[in-house]
N, C-alpha and C positions, 0 to 999 in steps of 0.2 A: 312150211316153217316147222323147227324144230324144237328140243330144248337145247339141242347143241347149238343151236342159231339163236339163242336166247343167251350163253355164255360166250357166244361166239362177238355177239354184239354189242356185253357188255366190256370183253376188254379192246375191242379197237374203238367203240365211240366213248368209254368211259362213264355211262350213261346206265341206269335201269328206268326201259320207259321212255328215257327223257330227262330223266331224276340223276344228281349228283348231290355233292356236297354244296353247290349254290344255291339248291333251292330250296324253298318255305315248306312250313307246316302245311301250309295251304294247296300247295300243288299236288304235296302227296296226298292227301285226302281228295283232289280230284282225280285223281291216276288208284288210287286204292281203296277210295270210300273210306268209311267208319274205319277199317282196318288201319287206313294211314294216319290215324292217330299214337302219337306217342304214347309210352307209357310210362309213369314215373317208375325210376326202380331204386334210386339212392340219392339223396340228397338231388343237385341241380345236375343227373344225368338221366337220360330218356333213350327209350327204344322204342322201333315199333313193333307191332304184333304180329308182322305178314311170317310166312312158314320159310319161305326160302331166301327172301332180300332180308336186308336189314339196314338201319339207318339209324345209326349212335346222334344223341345231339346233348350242347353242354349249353348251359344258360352263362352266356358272357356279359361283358360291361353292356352292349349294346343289341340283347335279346337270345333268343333261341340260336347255334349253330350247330349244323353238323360236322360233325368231329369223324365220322369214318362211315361208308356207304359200302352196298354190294350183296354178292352172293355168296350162301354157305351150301356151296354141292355135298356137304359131307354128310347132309341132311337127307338127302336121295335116297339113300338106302332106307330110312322109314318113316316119311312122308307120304310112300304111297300114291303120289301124284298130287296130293293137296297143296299145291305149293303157292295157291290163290289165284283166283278168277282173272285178274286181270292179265297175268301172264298165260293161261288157258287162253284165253282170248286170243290172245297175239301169236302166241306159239305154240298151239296144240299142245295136245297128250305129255309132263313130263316121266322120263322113265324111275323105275323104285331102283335101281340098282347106282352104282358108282360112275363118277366124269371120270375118264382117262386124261392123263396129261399129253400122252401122243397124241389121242384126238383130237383133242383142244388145241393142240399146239398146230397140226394137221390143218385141220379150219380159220385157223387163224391165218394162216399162209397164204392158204387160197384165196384169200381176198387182200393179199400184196402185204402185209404185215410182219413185222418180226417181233420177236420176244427179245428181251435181250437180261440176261441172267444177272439177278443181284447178290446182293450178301446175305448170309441166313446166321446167326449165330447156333445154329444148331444143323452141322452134315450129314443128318438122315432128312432133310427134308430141301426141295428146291423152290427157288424165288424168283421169279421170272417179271419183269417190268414190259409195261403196253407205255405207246404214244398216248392213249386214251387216258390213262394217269389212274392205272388199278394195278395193282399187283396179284399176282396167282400164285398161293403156294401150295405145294402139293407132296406128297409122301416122293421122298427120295429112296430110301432103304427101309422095309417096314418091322424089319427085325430087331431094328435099333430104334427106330421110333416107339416101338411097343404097340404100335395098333394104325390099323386099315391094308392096305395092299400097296405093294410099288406101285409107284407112279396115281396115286388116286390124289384127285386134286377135291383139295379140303375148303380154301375159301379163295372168290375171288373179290378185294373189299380195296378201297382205294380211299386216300385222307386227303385235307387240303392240299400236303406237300407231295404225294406222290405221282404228281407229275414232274417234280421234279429228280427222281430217284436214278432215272437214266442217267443224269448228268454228274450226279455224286455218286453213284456208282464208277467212272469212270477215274473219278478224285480220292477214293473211299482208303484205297490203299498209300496215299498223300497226307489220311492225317492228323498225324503228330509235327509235320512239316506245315500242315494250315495252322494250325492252333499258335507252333512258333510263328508263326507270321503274323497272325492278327494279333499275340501279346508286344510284338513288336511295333505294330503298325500302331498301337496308341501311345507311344512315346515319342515316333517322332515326329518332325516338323511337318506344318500342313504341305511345302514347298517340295520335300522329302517323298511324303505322303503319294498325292502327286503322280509324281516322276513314279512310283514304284508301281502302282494302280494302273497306269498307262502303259509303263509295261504288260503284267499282266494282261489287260487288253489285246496287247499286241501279239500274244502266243497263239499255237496254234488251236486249241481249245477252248476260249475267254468263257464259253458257260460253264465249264467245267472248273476253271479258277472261281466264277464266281458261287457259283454251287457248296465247294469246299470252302473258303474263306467266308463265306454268310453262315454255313453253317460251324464254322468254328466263333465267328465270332456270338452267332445264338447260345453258344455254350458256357459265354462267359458276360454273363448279364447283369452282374452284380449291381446293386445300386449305385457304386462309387464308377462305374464303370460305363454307364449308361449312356453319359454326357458325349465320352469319348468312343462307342461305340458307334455315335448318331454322327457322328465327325468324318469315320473311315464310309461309314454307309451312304452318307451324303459325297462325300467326295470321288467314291467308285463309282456311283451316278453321273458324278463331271466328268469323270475322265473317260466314258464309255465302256468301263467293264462289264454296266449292270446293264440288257437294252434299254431305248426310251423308254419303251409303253411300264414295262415291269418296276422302271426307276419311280416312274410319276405314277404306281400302286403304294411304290415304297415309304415316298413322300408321303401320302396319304396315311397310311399304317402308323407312321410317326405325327400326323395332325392329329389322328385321334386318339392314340396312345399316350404319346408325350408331345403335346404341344407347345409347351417352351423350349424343346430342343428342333421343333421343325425348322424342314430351310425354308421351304415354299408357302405362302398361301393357297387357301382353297382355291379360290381362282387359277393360281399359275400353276400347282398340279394339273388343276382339270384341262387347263388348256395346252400343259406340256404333252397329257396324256392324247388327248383330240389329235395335237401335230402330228403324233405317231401312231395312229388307228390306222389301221389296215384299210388299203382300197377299195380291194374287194369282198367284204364283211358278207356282202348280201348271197355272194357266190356259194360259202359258208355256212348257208343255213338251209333248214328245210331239207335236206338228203344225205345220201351216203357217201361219205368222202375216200379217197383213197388216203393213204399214210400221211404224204405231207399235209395236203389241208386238214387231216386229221389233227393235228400239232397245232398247225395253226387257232384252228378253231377251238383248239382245247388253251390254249394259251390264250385268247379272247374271252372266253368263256371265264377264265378264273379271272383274268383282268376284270371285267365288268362286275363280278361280283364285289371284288375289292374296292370298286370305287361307289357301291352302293349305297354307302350314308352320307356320300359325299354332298347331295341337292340340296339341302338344308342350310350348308356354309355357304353357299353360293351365290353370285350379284345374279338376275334375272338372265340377263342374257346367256350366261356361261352355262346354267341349270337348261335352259331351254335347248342349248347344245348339245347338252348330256344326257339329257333325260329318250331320246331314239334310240343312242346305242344300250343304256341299262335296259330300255325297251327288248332287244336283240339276246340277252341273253339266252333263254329257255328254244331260243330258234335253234342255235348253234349245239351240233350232237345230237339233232333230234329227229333227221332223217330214218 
């Protein structure tokens, strides 16, 4: 093992360790000791202390969450190799000098992967998106950047939505055309509604509709707008734009957010979301995936997370149902 095999393996499983944005204070302090303690640094936001990872977290309505995870190679150069024991452990000696993005990219290959290039608002530097749901960006032109070398890859750090960056990336250039669509889409009829959502559906890229029109309608959240927002979201769920499993997250996200606008109860989320849990869950866990079950299990992975405050709302039996797969989290991505 390497440390190339340490960033190698943080952007196709998404993971350091094992560690993402789903998991606790508590995990990371078994995986890093005292060191995986956060630290206060402003108000209700926290870091932790290790040399090379790092794990941003914001104190929300319903406790600590991580807000952005990963690694800062930009660090390499004078760290020295201290980059803490438990990665020593796993993967030998790190080097004091710079990641190349050829390498990186090289490695990632080899074990069946692709990058696939995002947007960057700034063209001295490249953005490259993993299945595993981290982004890599790294020195594009360093003369324009003003510091480091071509091609030196500076962080690889991934947030709750960037798994989904592949799919709005493909939308990204769409929009001013999403944005008209979803101010549209709250004026008219639910009948309307509909028919135009199920189109949609029916194109040939539906995650990428759904990707750009969620996130246009995120943009426009206004209080007066809430009610009518919760209307196209609930309804792009009926018509099949959104998948099941991610619908019956969504459902969820609005029971605990705004619950006078949900459609579902606890129970009929959890058990819409059950109907659509994957077969093979167990296949999934515990090893190294190739690309697809990579997705897959990275899309399980942030599902289960989402549905984690859910046992509390729940009648006994539905909670007893649920409570194996929230179990399965910490499995999945952790070969």
């Amino acid at each position: 093992m390497s440390d190339l095999d340490f960033f190698t393996d943080l952007v196709t499983t998404g993971t350091v360790l094992g560690l993402d944005h789903t998991s606790a204070v508590d995990e990371l302090r078994a995986a890093f000791g005292d060191d995986g303690d956060p630290e206060l640094i402003r108000g209700d936001v926290l870091v932790n202390g290790l040399p090379l990872v790092e794990f941003g977290w914001w104190r929300g309505p319903r406790g600590w969450e991580i807000t952005y995870f990963g690694g800062q190679p930009l660090r390499l150069r004078y760290l020295d190799g201290e980059v803490g024991g438990p990665l020593v452990d796993r993967y030998g000696p790190f080097r004091h000098g710079d990641l190349l993005l050829d390498e990186l990219v090289a490695a990632v290959e080899a074990r069946g992967f692709g990058l696939v290039e995002l947007p960057h608002h700034d063209p001295a530097y490249t953005r490259l998106g993993s299945v595993g749901g981290v982004d890599v960006l790294a020195v594009r032109d360093a003369a324009e950047a003003g510091h480091g070398v071509d091609g030196q890859v500076l962080k690889v750090l991934g947030t709750p939505l960037s798994w989904r960056q592949r799919a709005w990336a493909r939308a990204e250039h769409r929009l001013e055309e999403f944005r008209r669509v979803a101010r549209g889409f709250y004026e008219v009829s639910e009948a309307r509604l509909r028919d135009r959502l199920v189109e949609l559906a029916g194109r040939v890229d539906p995650e990428a509709e759904w990707a750009g029109l969620s996130s246009a309608l995120h943009s426009t959240n206004a209080g007066e707008l809430t009610e009518r927002r919760a209307r196209v979201t609930r309804v792009a769920a009926e018509a099949g734009l959104v998948p099941p499993g991610e619908a019956a997250v969504t459902a969820v996200e609005w029971l605990l957010d705004a619950p006078d606008l949900a459609w579902r109860t606890p129970d009929q989320a959890a058990r819409d979301w059950l109907a659509a849990a994957p077969a093979n869950a167990e296949a999934l866990c515990d090893r190294r995936l190739g690309e697809a079950d990579t997705r897959a299990a990275r899309l399980l992975r942030n599902e289960l997370h989402g549905l984690r405050h859910l046992p509390p709302l729940l009648s006994p039996d539905v909670a007893d149902a649920l409570r194996p797969w929230l179990e399965l989290r910490p499995r999945l991505l952790a070969g």
